[in-house]
C-alpha positions as CSV (number, residue, x, y, z in Angstrom):
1,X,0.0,0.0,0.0
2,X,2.9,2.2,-0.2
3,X,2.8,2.5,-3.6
4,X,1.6,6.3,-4.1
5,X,5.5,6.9,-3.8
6,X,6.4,5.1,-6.6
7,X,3.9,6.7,-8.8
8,X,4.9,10.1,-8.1
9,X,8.6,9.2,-9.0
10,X,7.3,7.0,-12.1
11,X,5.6,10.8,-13.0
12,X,8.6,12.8,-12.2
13,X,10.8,10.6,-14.3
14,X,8.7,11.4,-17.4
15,X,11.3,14.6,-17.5
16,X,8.4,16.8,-19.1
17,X,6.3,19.7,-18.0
18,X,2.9,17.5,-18.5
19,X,4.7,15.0,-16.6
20,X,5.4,17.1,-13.6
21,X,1.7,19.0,-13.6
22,X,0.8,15.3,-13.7
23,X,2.5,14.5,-10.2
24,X,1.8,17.8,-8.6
25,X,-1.9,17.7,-10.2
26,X,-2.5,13.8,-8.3
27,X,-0.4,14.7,-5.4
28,X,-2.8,18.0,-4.6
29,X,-5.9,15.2,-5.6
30,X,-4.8,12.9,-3.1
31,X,-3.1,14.8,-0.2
32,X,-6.3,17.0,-0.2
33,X,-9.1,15.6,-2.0
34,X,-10.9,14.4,1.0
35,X,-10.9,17.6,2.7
36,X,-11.2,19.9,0.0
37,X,-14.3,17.5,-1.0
38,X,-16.4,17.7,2.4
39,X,-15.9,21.2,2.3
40,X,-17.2,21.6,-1.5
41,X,-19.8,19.4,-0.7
42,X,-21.4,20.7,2.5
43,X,-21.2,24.2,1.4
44,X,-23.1,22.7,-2.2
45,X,-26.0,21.0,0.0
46,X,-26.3,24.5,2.0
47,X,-26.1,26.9,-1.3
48,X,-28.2,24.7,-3.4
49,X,-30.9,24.2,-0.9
50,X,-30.6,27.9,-0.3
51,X,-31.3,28.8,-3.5
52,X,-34.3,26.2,-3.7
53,X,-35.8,27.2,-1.0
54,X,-34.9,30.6,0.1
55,X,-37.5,30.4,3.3
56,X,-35.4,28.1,4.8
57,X,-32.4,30.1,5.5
58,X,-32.7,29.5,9.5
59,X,-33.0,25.6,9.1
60,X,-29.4,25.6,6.6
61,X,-27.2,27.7,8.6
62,X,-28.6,25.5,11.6
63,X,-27.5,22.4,9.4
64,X,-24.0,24.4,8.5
65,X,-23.1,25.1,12.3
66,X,-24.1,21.8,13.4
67,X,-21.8,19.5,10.7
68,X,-19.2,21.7,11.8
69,X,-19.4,21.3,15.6
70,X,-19.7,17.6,14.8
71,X,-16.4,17.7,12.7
72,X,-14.5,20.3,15.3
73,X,-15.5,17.7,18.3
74,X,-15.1,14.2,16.9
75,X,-11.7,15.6,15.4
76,X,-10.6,16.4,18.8
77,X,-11.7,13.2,20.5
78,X,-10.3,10.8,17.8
79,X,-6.9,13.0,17.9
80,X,-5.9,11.0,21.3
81,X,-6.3,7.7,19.1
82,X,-4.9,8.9,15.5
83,X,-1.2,8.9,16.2
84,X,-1.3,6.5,18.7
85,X,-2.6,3.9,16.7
86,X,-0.7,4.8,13.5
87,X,2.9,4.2,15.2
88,X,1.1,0.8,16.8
89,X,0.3,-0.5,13.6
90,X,3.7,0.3,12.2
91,X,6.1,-1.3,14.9
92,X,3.3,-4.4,13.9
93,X,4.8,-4.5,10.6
94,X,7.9,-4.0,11.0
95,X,8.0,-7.0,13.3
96,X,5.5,-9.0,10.7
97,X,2.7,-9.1,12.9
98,X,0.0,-8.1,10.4
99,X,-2.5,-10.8,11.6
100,X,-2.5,-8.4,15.0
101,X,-3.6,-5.2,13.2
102,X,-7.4,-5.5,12.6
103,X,-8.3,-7.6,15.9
104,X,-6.6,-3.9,17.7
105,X,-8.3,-1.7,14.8
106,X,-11.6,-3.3,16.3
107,X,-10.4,-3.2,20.1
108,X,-9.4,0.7,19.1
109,X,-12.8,1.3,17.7
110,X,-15.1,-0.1,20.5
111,X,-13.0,2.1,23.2
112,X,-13.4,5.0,21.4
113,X,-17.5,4.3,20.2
114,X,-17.6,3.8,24.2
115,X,-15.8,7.3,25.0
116,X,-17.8,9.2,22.4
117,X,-20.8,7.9,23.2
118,X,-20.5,8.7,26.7
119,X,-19.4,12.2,26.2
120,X,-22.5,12.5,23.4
121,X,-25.3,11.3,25.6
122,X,-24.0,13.7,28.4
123,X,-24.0,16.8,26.4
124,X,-26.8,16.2,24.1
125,X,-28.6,15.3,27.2
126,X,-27.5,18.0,29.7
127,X,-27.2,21.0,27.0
128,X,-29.5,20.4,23.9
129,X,-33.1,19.5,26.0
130,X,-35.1,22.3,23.9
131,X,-34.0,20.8,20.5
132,X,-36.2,18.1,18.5
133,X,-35.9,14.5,19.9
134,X,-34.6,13.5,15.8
135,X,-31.8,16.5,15.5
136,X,-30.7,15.0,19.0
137,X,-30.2,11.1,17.4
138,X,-28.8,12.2,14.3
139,X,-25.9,14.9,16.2
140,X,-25.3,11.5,18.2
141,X,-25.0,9.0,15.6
142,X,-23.3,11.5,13.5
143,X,-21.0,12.1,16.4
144,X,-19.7,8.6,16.8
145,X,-19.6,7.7,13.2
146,X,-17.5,11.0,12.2
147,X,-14.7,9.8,15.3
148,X,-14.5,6.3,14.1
149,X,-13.9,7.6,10.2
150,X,-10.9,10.1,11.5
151,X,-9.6,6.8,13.1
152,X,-9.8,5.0,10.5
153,X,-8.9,7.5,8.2
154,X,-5.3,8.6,9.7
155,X,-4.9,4.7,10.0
156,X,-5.3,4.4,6.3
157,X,-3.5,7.3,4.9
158,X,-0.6,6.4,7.3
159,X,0.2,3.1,5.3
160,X,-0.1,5.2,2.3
161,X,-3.0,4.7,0.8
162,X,-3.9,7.9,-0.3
163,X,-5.9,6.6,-3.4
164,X,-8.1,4.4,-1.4
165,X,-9.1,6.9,1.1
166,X,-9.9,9.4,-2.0
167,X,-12.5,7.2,-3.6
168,X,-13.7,6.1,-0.6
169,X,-14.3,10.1,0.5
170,X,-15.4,10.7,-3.4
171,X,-17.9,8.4,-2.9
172,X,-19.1,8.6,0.6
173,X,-19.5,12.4,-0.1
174,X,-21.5,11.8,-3.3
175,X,-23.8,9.9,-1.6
176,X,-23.9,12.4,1.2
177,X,-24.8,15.3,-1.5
178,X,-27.3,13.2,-3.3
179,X,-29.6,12.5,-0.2
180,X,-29.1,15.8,1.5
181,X,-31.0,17.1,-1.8
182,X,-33.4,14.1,-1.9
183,X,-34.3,15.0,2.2
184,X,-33.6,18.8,1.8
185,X,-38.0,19.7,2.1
186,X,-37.4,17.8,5.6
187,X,-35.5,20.9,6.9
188,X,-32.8,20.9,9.3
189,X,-33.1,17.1,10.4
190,X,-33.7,15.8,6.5
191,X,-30.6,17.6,5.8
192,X,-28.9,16.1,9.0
193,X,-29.8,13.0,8.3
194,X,-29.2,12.2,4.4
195,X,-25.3,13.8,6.2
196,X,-25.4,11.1,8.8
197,X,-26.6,8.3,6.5
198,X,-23.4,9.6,3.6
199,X,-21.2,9.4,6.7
200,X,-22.5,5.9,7.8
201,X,-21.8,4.7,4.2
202,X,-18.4,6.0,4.2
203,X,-17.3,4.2,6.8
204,X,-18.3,1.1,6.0
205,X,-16.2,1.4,3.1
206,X,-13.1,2.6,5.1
207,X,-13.8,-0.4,7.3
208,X,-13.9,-2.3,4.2
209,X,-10.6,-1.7,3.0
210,X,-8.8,-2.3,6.0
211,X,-10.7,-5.8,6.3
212,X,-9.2,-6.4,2.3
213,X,-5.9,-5.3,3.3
214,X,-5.4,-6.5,6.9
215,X,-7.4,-10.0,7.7
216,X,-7.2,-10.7,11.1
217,X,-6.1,-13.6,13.2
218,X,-9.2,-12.9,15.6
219,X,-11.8,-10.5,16.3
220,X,-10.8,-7.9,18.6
221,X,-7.5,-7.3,20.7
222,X,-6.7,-4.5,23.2
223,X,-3.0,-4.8,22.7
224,X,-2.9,-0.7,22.1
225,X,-3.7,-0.5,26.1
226,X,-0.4,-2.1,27.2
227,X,2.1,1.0,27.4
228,X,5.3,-1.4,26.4
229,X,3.4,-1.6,22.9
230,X,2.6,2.0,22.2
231,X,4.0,5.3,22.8
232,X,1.5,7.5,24.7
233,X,2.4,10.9,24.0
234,X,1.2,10.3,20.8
235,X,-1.8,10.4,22.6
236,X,-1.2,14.0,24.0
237,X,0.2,15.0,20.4
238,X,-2.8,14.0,18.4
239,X,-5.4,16.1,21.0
240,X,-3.4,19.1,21.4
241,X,-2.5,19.4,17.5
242,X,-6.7,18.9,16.7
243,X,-7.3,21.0,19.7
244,X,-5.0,23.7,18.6
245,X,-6.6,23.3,14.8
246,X,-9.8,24.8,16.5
247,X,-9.1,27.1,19.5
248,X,-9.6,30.1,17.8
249,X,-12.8,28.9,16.2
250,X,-14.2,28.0,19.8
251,X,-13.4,31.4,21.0
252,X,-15.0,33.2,18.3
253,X,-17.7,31.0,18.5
254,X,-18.3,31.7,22.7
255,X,-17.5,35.2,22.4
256,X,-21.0,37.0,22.5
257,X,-19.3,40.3,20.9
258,X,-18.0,38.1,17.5
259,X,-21.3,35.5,17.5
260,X,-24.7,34.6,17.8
261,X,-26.5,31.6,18.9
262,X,-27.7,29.0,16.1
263,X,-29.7,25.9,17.9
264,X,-29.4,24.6,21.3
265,X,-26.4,25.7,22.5
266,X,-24.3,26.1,19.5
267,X,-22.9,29.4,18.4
268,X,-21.1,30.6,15.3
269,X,-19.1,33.3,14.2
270,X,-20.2,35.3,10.6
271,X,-17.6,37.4,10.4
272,X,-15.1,34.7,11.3
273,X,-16.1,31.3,10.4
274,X,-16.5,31.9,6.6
275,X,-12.9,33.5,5.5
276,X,-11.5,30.8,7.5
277,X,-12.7,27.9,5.9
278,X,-12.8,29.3,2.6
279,X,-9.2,29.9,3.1
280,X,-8.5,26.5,3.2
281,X,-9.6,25.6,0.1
282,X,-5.9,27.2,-0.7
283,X,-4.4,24.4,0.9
284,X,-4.3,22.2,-2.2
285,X,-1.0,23.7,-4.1
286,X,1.2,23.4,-0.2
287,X,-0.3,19.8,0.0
288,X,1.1,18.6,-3.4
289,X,4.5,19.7,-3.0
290,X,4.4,18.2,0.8
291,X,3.4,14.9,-0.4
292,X,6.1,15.0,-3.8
293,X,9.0,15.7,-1.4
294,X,7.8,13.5,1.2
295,X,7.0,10.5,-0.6
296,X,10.0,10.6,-3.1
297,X,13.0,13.0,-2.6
298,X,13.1,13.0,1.5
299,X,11.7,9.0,1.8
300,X,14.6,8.0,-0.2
301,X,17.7,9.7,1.2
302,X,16.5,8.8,4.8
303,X,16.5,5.3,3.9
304,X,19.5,5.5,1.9
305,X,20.9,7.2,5.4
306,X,20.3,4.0,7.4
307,X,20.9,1.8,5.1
308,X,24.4,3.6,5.4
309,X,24.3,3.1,9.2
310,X,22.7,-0.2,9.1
311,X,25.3,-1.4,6.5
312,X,28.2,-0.8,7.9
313,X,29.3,1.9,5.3
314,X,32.2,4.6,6.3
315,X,31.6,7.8,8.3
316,X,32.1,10.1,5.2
317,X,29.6,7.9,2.9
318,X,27.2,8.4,5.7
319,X,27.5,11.9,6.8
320,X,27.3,12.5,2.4
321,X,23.9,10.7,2.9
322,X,23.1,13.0,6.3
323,X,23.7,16.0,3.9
324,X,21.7,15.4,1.3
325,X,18.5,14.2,3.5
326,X,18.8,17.9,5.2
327,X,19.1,19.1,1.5
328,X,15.9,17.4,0.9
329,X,14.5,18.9,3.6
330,X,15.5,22.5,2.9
331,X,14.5,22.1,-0.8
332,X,10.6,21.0,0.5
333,X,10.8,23.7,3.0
334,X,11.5,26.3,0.2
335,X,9.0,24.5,-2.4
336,X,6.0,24.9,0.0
337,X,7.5,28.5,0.9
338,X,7.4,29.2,-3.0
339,X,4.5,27.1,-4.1
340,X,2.1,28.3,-1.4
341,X,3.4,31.7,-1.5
342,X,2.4,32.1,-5.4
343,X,-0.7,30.8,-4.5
344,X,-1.2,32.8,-1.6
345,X,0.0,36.3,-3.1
346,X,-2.6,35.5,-6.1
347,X,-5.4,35.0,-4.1
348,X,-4.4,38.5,-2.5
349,X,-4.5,39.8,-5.8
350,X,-8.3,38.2,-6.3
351,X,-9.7,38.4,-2.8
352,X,-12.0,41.6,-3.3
353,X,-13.1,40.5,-6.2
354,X,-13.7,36.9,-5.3
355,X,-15.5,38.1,-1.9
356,X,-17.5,40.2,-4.1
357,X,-18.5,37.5,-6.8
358,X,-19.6,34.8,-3.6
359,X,-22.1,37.6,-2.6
360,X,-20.3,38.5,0.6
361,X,-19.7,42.0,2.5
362,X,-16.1,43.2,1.4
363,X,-15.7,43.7,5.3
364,X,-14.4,39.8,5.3
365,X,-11.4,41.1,2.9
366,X,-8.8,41.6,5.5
367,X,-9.6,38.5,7.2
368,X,-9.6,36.0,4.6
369,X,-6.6,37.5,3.5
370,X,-4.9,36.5,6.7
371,X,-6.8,33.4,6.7
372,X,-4.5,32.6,3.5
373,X,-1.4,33.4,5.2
374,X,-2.3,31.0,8.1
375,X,-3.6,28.2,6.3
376,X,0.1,28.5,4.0
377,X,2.2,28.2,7.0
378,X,-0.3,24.9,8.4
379,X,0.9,23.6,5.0
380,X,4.7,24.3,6.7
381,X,3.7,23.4,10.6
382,X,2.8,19.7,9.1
383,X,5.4,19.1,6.8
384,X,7.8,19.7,9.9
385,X,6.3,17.7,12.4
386,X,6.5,14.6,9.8
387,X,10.0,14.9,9.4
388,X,10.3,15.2,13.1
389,X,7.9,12.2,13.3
390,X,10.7,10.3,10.8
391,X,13.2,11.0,13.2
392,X,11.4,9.6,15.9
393,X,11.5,12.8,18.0
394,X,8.2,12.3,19.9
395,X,8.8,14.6,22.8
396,X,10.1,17.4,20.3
397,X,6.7,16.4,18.0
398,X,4.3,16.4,21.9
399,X,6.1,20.1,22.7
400,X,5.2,21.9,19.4
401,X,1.6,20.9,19.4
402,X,1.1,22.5,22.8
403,X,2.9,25.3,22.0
404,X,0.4,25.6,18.8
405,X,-2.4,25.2,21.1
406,X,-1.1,27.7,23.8
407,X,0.0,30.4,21.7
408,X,-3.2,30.4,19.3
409,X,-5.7,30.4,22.3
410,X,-3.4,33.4,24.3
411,X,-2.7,35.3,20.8
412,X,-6.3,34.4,19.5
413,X,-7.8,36.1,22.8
414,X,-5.2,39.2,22.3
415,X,-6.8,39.7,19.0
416,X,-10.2,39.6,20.1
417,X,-9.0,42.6,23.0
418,X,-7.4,44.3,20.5
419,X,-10.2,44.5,17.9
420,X,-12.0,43.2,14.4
421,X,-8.4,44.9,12.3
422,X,-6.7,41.8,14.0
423,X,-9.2,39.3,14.0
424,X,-7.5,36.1,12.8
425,X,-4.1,37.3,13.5
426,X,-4.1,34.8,16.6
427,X,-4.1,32.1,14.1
428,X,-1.5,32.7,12.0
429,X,1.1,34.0,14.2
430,X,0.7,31.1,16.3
431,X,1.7,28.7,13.5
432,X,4.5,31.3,12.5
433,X,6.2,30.9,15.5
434,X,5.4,27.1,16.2
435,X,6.8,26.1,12.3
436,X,10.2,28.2,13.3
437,X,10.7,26.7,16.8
438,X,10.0,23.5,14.8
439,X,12.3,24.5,12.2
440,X,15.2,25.2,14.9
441,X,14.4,21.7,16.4
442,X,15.4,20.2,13.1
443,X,18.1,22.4,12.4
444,X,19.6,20.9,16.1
445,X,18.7,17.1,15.6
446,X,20.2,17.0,12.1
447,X,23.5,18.0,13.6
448,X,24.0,15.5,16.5
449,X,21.8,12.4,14.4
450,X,24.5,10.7,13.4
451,X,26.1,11.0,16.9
452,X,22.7,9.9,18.2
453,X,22.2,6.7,16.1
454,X,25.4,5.0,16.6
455,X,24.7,5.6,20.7
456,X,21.5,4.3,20.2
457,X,22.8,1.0,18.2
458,X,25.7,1.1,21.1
459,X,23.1,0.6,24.0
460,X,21.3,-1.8,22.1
């Protein structure tokens, strides 16, 4: 399942413009398509119901602001299971133990359907009493489906099967946007519901494609809770990166001075929540050249690096191999840099205009603009922590996410004192300074790694 790698380089190899639009064209698809697809499609469901029945404005934002507290809060509770379970499956392989892998993909998923159902029932019980007994079932069943499918989906893309997870997605979603047109004359819980059914769909496909690729040797194992087996900060890193992800948007959203109430007690943010997520429909370009780099270039010369070490090959040969991996690394950092830059200096360029063509007030100009910025150097923040996640740097990896998470709820707060003119500057700043402390980290652990692995292979 690793074989979105070899593609790319089969691509690159072509030695041709068309063949390198080619690669960064299915790299954007596959890095991004899933996200860049729910997005398209939600905001298609709301539009086109909007402009079919324009009486029923209150009953779509209601079915806006609730898929996106349902994404925002299953992301955040499956973020203490992603990375945990995506190192856990790889030590499994690397020792050969595939047989173990779906028995704990099964133990993983009835922990977590346990943990989020709990947490559902108590908030949907204690905090949405005054909303209709349906809209309660369906934010709960959507709830728990939506944390399994981030499970299973970081599972998935982390033994590279970007392709898989795209159809599945492509699919899923389609389905999602046929019967949320098909139930749109239900209102808010027809709309709700043809989303919960499309999610429900989904991931039985997901599950699907792990049972083709991983047959078990039993039903369900619990292995993941033994600590000897897994690594728990991951645990930590997972939570704080998701929670970080959304701070900002949960203090806009409980702000009473930057939001209004939508249904129960759910609040969203005009001014803030639409530059935001239209912003990350820029994501695509960064995400292209992340996966080339770190599928081909950067993949290689770290294995070529230990194969060095591992072989037995002289200190010069090795160091030679040191230096180019950190090459790699520079190069990618400088491609998403130039890549994302272009994309984001040409959205500048477009932004009143494009505001202005979506219908909306050109007051949300010098957010989204911002917006851009931030969602550019996310592109960077990631692409960092997965090279630090290649080193096995865990602590390094668990420190940056709460510094993400600190600094964007503190800075995020300053901007709200300081007024509307710095509204989303929170955001962005915070990933500023957490991708350069990340990038010093890096700068540090390439220097002593080769001091470090031949310590490591002395104690062992």
């Amino acid at each position: 399942m690793a074989g979105i790698g070899f593609e790319l380089r089969k691509l690159l190899r072509k030695d041709s413009y068309f063949g390198l639009l080619r690669a960064y064209g299915y790299a954007g698809i596959i890095s991004s398509g899933p996200w860049v697809l729910s997005i398209l499609v939600i905001m298609a469901i709301g539009l086109l119901t909007l402009g079919l029945l324009p009486d029923r404005s209150q009953q779509i934002w209601q079915f806006l602001v609730s898929v996106t507290y349902l994404v925002a809060a299953s992301l955040s509770l499956s973020g203490i299971a992603q990375l945990l379970f995506t190192r856990f499956v790889a030590d499994r392989l690397f020792e050969k133990k595939d047989g173990t892998i779906l028995p704990n993909l099964i133990g993983l998923l009835t922990m977590m359907n346990v943990l989020a159902a709990a947490i559902g029932l108590t908030v949907l019980i204690t905090l949405f009493g005054d909303t209709p007994l349906l809209y309660r079932v369906e934010m709960f069943v959507g709830f728990v489906l939506l944390t399994n499918i981030w499970c299973i989906t970081v599972f998935i893309t982390g033994m590279k099967a970007y392709r898989q997870v795209l159809w599945a997605f492509f699919i899923g979603y389609a389905i999602t946007f046929m019967l949320g047109m098909a139930l749109r004359r239900y209102d808010l819980e027809g709309l709700l519901g043809g989303f919960v059914i499309g999610q429900g769909i989904l991931f039985y496909i997901l599950l699907f494609l792990v049972l083709r690729y991983y047959p078990g040797d039993k039903i369900a194992a619990f292995d993941i809770r033994h600590a000897k087996m897994t690594y728990r900060s991951l645990a930590f890193t997972g939570l704080f990166y998701n929670l970080g992800i959304w701070a900002d948007k949960f203090l806009f959203w409980y702000n009473p001075a930057t939001s209004e109430q939508v249904i129960g007690p759910l609040r969203a943010s005009p001014i803030y929540d639409f530059p935001i997520f239209l912003a990350y429909l820029s994501i695509v370009p960064g995400m292209a050249v992340f996966l080339i780099r770190l599928e081909t270039d950067f993949a290689e010369r770290y294995d070529a690096y230990y194969d060095a070490v591992r072989g037995g090959d002289t200190l010069g040969h090795i160091e030679l191999r040191l230096d180019r991996m950190v090459e790699t690394v520079q190069q990618g950092v400088y491609d998403i840099f130039k890549i994302q830059g272009i994309t984001v200096v040409a959205l500048l360029l477009i932004a009143p205009s494009l505001i202005d063509w979506l219908g909306f007030s050109p007051y949300y100009v010098p957010l989204f603009n911002i917006d851009i910025v931030a969602v550019g150097m996310q592109v960077l923040f990631m692409a960092i922590l997965n090279v630090i996640f290649y080193l096995d740097k865990l602590k390094i990896a668990l420190g940056l996410c709460l510094l993400f998470f600190v600094s964007n709820v503190l800075l995020t707060l300053l901007s709200m004192y300081l007024g509307a003119i710095f509204y989303g500057y929170g955001f962005a700043i915070s990933l500023m300074i957490s991708s350069l402390v990340g990038l010093a980290f890096l700068d540090r652990e390439f220097q002593k790694l080769t001091y470090q692995t031949f310590m490591l292979q002395r104690q062992g």
